[in-house]
Backbone as CSV, one residue per row, in Angstrom:
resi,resn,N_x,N_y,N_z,CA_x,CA_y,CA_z,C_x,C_y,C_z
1,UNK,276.824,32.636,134.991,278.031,31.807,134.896,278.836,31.895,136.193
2,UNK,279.166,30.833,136.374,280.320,30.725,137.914,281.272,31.317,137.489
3,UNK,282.377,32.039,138.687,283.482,32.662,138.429,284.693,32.129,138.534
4,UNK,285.627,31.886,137.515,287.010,31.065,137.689,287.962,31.074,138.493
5,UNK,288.398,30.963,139.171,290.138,30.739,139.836,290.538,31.558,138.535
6,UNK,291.544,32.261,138.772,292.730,32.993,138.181,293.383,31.606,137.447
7,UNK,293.522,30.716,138.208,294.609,29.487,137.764,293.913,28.697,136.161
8,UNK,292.663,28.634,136.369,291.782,27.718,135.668,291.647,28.331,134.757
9,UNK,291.371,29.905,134.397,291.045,30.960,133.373,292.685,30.972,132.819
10,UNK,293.393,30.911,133.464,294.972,30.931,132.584,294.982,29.651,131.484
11,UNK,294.326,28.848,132.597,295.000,27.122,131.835,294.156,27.025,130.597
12,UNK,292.944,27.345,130.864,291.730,27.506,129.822,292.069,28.071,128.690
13,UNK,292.602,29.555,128.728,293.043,30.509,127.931,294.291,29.498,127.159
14,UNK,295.104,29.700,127.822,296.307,28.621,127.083,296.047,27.727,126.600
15,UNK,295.623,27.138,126.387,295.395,25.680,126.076,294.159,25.918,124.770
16,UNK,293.211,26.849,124.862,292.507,27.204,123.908,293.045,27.980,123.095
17,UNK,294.307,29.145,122.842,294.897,29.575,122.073,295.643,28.491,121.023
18,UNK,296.172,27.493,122.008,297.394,26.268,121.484,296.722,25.447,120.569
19,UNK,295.030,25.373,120.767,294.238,24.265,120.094,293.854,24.732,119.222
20,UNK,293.179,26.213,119.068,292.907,26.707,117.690,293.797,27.212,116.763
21,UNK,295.321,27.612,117.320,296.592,28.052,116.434,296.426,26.392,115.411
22,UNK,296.417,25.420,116.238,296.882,24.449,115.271,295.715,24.147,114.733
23,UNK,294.281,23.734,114.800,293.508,23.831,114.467,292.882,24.691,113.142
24,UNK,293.380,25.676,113.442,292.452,26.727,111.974,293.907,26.208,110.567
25,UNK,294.682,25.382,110.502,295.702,25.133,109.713,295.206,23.751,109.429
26,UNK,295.406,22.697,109.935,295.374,21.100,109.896,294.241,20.373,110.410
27,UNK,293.479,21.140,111.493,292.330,19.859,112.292,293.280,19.814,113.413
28,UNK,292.816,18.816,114.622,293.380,18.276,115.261,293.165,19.217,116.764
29,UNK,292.794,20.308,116.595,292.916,20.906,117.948,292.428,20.416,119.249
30,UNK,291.282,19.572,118.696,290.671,18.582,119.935,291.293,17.747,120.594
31,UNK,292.673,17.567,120.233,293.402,16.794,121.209,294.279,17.865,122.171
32,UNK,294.033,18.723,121.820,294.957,19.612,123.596,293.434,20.115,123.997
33,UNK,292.216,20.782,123.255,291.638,21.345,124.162,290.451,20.215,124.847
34,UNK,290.179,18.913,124.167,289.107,18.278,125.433,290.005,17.826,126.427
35,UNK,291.210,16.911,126.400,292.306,17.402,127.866,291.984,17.724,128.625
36,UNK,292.297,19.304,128.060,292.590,20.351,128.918,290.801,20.471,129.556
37,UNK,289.658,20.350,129.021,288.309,20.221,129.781,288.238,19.244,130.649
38,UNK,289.010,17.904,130.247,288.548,17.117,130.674,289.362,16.990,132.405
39,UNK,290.796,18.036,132.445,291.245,18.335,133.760,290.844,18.587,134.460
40,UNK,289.515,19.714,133.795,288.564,20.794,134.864,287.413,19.487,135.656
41,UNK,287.618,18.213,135.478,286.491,17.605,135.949,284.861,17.561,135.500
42,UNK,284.933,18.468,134.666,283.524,17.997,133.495,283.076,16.685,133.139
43,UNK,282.407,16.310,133.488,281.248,14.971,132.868,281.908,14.822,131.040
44,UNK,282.243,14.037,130.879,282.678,13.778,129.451,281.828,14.462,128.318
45,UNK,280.511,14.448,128.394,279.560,14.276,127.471,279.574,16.427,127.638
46,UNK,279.651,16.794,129.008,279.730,18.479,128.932,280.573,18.725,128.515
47,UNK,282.178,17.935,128.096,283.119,18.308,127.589,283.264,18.361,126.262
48,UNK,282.585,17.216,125.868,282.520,17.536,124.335,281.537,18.792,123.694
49,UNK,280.147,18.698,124.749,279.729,20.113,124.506,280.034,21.392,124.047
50,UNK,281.050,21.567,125.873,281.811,23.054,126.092,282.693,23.065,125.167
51,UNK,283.634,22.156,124.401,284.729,22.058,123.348,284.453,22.734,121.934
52,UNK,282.757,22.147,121.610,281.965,22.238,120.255,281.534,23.877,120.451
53,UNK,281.168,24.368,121.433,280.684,25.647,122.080,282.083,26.723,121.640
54,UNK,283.426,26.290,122.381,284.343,27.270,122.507,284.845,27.172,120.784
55,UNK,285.266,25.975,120.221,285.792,25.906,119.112,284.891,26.305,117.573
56,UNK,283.620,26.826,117.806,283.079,27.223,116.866,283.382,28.603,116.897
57,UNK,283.731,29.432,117.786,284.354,30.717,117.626,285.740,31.000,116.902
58,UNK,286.818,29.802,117.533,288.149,29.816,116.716,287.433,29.464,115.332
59,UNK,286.673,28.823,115.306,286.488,27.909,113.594,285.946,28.972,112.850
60,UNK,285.243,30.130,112.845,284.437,31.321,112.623,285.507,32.380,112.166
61,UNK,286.815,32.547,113.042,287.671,33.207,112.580,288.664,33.072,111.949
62,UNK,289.222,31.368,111.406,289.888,30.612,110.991,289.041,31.273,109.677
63,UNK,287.671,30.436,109.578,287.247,30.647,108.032,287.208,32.160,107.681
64,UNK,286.848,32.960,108.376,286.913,34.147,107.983,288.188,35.308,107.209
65,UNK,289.224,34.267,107.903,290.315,34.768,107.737,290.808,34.292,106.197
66,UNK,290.422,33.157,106.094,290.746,32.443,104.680,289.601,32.768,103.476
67,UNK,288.812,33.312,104.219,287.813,33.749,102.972,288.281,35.250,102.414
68,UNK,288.950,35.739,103.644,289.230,37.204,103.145,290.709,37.257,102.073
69,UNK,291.486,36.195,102.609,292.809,36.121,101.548,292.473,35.197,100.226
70,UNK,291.061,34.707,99.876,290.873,34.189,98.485,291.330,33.153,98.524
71,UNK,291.519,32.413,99.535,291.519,30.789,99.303,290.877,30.189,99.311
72,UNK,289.242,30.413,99.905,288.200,29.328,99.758,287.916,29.724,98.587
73,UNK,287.302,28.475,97.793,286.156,28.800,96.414,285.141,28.541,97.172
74,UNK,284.275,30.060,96.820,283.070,30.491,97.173,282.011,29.231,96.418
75,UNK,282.150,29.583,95.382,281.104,28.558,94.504,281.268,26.944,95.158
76,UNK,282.005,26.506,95.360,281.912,25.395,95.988,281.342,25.099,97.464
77,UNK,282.017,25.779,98.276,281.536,26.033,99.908,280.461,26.585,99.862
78,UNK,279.640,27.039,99.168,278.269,27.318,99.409,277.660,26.451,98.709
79,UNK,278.129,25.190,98.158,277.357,23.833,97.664,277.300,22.770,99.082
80,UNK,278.403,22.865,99.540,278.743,21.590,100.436,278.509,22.437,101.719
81,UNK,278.582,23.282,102.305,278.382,24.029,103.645,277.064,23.364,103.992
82,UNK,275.889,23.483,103.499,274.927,23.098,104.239,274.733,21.444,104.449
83,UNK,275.218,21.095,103.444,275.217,19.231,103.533,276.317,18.895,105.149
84,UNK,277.616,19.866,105.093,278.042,19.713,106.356,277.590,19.821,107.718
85,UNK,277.043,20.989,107.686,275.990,21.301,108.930,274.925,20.384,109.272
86,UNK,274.294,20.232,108.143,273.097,18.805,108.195,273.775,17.784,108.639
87,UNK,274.720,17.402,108.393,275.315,15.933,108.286,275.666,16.235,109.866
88,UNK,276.141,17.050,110.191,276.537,16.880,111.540,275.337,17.618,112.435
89,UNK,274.553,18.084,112.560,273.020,17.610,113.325,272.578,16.210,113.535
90,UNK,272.714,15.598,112.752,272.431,14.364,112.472,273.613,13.549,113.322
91,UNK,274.602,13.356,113.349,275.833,12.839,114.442,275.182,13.246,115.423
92,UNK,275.105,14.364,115.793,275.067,14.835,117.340,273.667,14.178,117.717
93,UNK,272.621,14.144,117.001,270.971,13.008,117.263,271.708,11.824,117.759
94,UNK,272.366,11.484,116.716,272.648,9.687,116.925,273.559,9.459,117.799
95,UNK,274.384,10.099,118.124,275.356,9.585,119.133,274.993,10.068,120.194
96,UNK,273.384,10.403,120.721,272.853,9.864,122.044,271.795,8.690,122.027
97,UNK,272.084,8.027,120.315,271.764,6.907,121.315,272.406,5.447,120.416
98,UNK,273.663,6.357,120.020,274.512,4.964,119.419,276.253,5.253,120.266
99,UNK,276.867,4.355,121.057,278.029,4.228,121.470,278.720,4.727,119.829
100,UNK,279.658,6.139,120.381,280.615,6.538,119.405,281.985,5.948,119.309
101,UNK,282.096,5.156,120.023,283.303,4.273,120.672,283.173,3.307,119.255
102,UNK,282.445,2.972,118.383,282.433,1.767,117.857,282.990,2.406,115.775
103,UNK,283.536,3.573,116.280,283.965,3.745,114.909,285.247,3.881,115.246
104,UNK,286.451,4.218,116.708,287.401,3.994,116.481,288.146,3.346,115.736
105,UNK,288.169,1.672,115.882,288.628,1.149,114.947,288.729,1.789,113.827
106,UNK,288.108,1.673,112.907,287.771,2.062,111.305,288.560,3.925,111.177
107,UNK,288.452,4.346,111.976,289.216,5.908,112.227,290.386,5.917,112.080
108,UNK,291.407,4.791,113.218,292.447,4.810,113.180,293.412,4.226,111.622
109,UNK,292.118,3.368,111.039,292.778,2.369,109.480,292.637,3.660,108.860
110,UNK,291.690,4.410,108.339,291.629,5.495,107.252,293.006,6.409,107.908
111,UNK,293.342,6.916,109.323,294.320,7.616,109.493,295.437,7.538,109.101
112,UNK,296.042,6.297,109.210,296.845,5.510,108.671,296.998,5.570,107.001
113,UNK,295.850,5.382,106.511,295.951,5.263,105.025,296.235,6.611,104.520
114,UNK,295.346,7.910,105.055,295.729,9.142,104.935,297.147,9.329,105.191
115,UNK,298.034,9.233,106.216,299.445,9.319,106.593,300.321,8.787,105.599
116,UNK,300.143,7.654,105.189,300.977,7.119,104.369,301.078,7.390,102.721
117,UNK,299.837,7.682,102.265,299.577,8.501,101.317,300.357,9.807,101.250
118,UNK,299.911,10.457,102.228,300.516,11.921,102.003,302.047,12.115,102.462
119,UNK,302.971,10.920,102.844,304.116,10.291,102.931,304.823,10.190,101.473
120,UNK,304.006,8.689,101.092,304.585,8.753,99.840,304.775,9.788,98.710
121,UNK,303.811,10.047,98.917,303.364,11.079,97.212,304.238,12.792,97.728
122,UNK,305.385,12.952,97.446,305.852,13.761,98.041,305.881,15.087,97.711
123,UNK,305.386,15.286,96.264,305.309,16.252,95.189,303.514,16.643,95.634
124,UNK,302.771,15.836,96.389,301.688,16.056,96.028,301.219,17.553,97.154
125,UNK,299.851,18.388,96.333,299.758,18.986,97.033,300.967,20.385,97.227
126,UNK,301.865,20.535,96.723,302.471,21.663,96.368,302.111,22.553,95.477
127,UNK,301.211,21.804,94.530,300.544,23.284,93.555,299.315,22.773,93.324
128,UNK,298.247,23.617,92.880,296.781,23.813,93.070,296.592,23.132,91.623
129,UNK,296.240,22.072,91.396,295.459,21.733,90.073,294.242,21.318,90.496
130,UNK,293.782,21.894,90.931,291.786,22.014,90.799,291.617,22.829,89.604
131,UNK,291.044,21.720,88.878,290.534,22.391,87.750,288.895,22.141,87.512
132,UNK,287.891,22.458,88.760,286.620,22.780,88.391,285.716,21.473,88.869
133,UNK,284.653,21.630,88.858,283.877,20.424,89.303,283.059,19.643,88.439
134,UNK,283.542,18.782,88.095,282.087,17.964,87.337,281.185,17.207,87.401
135,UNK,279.649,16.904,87.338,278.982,16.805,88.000,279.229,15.211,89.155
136,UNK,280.016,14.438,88.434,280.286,13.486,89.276,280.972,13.760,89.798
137,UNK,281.738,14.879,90.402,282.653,15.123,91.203,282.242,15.815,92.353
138,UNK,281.189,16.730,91.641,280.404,17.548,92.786,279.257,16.673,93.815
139,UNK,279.308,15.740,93.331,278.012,14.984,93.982,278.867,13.570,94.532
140,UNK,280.127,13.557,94.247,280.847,12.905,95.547,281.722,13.899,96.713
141,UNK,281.865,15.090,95.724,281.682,16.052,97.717,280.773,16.486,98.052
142,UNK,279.700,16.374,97.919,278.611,16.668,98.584,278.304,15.423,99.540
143,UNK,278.515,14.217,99.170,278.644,12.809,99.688,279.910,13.369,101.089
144,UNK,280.708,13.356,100.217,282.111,13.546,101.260,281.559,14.842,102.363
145,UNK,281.133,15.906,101.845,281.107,17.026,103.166,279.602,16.332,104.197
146,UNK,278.545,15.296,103.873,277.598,15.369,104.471,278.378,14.447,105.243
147,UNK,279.171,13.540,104.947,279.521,12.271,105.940,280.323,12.712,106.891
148,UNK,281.413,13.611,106.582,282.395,14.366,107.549,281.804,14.936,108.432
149,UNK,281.155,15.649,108.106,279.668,16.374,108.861,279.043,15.197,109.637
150,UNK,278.746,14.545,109.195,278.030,13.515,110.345,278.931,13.050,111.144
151,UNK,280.293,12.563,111.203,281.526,12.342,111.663,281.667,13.117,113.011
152,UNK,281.930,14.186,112.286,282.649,15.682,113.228,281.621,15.525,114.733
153,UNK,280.024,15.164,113.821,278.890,15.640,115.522,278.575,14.428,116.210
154,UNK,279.242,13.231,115.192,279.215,11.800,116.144,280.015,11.464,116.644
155,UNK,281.446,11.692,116.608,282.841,11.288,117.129,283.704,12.288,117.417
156,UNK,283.948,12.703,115.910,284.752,13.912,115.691,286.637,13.774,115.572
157,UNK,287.492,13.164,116.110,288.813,13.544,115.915,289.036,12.389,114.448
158,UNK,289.795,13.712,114.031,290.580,14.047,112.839,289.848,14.095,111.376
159,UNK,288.649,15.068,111.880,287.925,15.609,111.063,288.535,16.316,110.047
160,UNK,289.140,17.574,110.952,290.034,18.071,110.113,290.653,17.635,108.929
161,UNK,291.845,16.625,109.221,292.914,16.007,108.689,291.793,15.048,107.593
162,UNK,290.561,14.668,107.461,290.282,13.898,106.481,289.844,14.727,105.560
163,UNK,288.506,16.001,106.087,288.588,16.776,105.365,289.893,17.871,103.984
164,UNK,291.064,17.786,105.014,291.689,18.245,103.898,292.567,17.608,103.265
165,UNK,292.137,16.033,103.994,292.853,15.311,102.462,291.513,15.193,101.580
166,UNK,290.540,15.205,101.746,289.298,14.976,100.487,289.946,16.482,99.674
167,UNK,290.114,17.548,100.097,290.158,18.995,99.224,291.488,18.259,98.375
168,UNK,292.362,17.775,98.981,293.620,17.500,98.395,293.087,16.540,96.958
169,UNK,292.520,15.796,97.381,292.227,14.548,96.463,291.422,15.061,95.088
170,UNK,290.872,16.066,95.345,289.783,16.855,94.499,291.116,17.969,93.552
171,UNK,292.334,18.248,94.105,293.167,19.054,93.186,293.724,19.796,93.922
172,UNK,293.326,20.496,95.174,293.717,21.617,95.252,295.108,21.496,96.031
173,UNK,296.127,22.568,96.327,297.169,22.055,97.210,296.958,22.569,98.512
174,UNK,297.994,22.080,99.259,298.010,21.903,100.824,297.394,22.943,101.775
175,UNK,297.433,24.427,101.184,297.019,25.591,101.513,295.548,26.095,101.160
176,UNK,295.195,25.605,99.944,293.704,26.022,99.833,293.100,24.796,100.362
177,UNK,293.767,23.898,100.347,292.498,22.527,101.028,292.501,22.639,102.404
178,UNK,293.532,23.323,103.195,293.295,23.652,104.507,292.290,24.470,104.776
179,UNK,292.144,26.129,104.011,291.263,26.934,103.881,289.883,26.221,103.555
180,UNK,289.590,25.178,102.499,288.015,24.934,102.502,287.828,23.680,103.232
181,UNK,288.823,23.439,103.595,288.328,22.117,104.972,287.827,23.106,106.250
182,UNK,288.733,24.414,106.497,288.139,24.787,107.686,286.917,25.931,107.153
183,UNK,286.390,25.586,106.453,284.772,25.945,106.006,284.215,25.281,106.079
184,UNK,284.132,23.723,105.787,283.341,22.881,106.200,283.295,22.335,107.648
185,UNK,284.272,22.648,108.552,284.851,22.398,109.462,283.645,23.329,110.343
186,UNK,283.728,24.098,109.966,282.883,25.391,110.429,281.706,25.315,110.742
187,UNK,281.118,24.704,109.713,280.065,24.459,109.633,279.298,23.371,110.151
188,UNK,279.948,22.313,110.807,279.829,21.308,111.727,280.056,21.535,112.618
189,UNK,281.172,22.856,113.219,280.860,22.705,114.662,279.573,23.684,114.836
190,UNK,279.134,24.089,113.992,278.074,25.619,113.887,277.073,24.379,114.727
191,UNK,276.711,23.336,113.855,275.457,23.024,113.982,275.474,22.217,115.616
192,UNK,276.594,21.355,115.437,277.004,20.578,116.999,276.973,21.480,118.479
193,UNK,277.128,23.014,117.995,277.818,23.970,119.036,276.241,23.938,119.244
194,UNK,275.021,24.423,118.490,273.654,24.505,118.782,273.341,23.715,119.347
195,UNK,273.489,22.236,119.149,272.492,20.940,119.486,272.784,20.709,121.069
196,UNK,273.854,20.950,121.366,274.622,20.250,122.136,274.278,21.720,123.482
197,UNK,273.941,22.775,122.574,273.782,23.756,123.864,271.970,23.583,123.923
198,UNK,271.760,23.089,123.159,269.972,23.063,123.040,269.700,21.634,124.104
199,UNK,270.746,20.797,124.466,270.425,19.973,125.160,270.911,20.066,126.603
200,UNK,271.602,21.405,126.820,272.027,21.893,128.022,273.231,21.138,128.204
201,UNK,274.188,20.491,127.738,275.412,20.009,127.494,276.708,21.220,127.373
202,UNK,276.128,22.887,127.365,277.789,22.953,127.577,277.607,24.030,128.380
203,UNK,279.270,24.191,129.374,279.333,24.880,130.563,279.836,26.178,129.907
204,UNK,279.215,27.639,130.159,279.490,28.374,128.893,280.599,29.319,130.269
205,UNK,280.758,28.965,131.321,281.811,29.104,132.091,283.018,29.152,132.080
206,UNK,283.461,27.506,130.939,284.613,27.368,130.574,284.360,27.828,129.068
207,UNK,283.050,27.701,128.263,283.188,28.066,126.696,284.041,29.245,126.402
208,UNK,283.516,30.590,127.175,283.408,31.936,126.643,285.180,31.883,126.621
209,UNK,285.618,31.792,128.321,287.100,32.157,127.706,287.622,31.349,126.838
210,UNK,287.536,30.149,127.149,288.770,29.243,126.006,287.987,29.919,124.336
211,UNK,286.983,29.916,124.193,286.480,30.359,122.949,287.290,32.131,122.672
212,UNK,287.187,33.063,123.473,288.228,34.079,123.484,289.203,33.740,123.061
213,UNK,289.779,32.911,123.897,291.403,32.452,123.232,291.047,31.969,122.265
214,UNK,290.475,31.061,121.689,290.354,30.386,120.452,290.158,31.334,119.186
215,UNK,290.107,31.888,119.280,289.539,33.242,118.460,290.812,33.793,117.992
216,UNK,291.716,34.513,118.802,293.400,34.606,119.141,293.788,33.793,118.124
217,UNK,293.851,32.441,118.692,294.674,31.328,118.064,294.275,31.030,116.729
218,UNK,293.102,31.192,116.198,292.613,30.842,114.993,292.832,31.650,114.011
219,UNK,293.203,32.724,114.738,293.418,34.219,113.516,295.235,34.453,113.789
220,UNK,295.756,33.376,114.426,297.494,33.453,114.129,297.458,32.081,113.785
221,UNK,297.182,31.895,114.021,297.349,30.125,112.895,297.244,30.277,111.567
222,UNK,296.151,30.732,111.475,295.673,31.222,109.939,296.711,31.791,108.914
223,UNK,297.005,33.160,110.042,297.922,34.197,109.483,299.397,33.740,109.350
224,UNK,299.747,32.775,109.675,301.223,31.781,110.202,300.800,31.129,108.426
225,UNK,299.972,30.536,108.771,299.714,29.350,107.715,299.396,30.180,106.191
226,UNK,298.978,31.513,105.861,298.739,32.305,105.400,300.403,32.763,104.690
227,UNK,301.232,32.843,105.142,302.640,33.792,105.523,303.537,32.332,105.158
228,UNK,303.288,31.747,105.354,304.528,30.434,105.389,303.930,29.397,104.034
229,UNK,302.906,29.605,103.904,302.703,28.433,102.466,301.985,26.984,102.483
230,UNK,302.477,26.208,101.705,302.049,24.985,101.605,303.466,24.009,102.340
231,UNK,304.540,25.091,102.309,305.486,23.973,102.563,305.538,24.309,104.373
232,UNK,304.534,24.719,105.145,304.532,24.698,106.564,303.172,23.814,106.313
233,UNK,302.217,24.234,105.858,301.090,22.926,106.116,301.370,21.305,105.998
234,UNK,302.020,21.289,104.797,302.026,19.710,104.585,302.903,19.418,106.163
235,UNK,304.128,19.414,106.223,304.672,18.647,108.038,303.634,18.923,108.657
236,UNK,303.127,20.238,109.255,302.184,20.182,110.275,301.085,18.915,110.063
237,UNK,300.450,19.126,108.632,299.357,18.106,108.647,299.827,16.432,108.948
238,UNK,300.924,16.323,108.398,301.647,14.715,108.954,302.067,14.946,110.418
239,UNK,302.357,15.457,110.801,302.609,15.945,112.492,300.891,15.162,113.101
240,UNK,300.538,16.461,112.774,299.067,16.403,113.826,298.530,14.535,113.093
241,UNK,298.425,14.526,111.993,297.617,13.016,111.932,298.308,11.682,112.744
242,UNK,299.731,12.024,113.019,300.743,10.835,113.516,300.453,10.667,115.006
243,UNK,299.667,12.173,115.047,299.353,12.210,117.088,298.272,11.842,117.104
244,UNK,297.402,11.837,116.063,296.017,11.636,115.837,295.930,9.886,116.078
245,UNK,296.748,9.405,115.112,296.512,7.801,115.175,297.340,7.460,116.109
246,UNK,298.493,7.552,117.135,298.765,7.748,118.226,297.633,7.658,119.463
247,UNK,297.082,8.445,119.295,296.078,8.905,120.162,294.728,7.919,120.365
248,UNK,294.458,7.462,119.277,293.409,6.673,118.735,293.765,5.239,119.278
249,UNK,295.242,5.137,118.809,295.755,3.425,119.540,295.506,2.979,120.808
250,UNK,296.110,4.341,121.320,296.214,4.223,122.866,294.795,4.444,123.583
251,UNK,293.643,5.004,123.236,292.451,4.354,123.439,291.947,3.393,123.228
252,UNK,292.411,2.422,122.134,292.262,1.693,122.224,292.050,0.375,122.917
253,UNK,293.589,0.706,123.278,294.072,-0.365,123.850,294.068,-0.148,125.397
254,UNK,292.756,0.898,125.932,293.237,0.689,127.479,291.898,-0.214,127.678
């Protein structure tokens, strides 16, 4: 590995702490840390690499952290975990040789619909009524985690944020659907972080530290989001989706 500037290993570090703090809570971290890659002058396609590379370490300690305080259901995340991982192998195949540019559109309408939803309904998501899976329920998240999964390794922003409105939609509130979104979350960058280094796509130069920091950030995000409730997730999650479809416009439209 090449050796950093002092300057570049700071900015790296920072900027990878800032992306997985918010990240292991809501989604969304991919908008400060590809940026911040994409400053270093990386080829786009190594950036999404090195991003999938560093952020599967924050995502590793995010879930870990939520598995140890009893917010994921085990029995479930070990139904849908592997449909996620699959599903996103499968993104990362196809989007070398399908333009990922052509699902914006359709990204920014569901963002929108997510935002305004979790706007109106203001009660929603403050207390956990998941009450169990039935078989038609389980076999539309298994639907839901393989497609997100394919999502996350073909495009990817605001994976997060859809994922834990599907947990939301299924019962649970704002705090455990954060916890098993970033299990499935996990598990897509697991498989993307492989493909993408199996095709020599990431610079493990910039991975290792920002992934260090990410690690940091994912285990105080957690512990923030852990400590503060459902009533710090829900703003954050309307926060990050408002920058999300923000973000999405203004690609759009250049």
């Amino acid at each position: 590995m090449e050796m950093l500037d002092m300057y570049t290993l700071g900015f790296l570090v920072f900027f990878g702490f800032m992306a997985a703090f918010v990240d292991a809570v809501v989604g969304g971290g991919g908008l400060i840390s590809i940026p911040a890659l994409m400053w270093t002058g990386l080829p786009p396609v190594t950036v999404l690499g090195t991003n999938k590379a560093a952020a599967v370490m924050g995502a590793l300690t995010s879930f870990v952290t939520f598995v140890k305080s009893g917010k994921v259901n085990g029995w479930l995340i070990r139904r849908l975990f592997p449909l996620s991982l699959i599903g996103s192998g499968i993104g990362v195949l196809t989007v070398r040789l399908v333009p990922s540019e052509i699902l914006r559109p359709l990204v920014v309408v569901m963002l929108i619909a997510v935002l305004i939803y979790s706007i109106v309904k203001k009660d929603w998501g403050r207390e956990n009524r998941y009450a169990g899976m039935s078989g038609r329920l389980l076999v539309l998240s298994g639907l839901t985690a393989f497609a997100f999964g394919f999502y996350d390794g073909f495009f990817g922003p605001g994976t997060g944020s859809f994922l834990l409105f599907a947990f939301l939609l299924a019962g649970f509130d704002f705090l455990g659907a954060a916890a098993n979104a970033r299990a499935l979350n996990f598990a897509s960058n697991i498989a993307a972080a492989v493909l993408f280094t199996y095709f020599g796509l990431v610079n493990f130069s910039y991975a290792v530290p920002m992934g260090l920091a990410m690690i940091a950030g994912a285990w105080c995000g957690a512990r923030v989001a852990l400590s503060k409730g459902t009533g710090y997730v829900r703003p954050l999650f309307i926060i990050m989706t408002t920058i999300l479809i923000g973000k999405q416009l203004l690609d759009l439209l250049k």
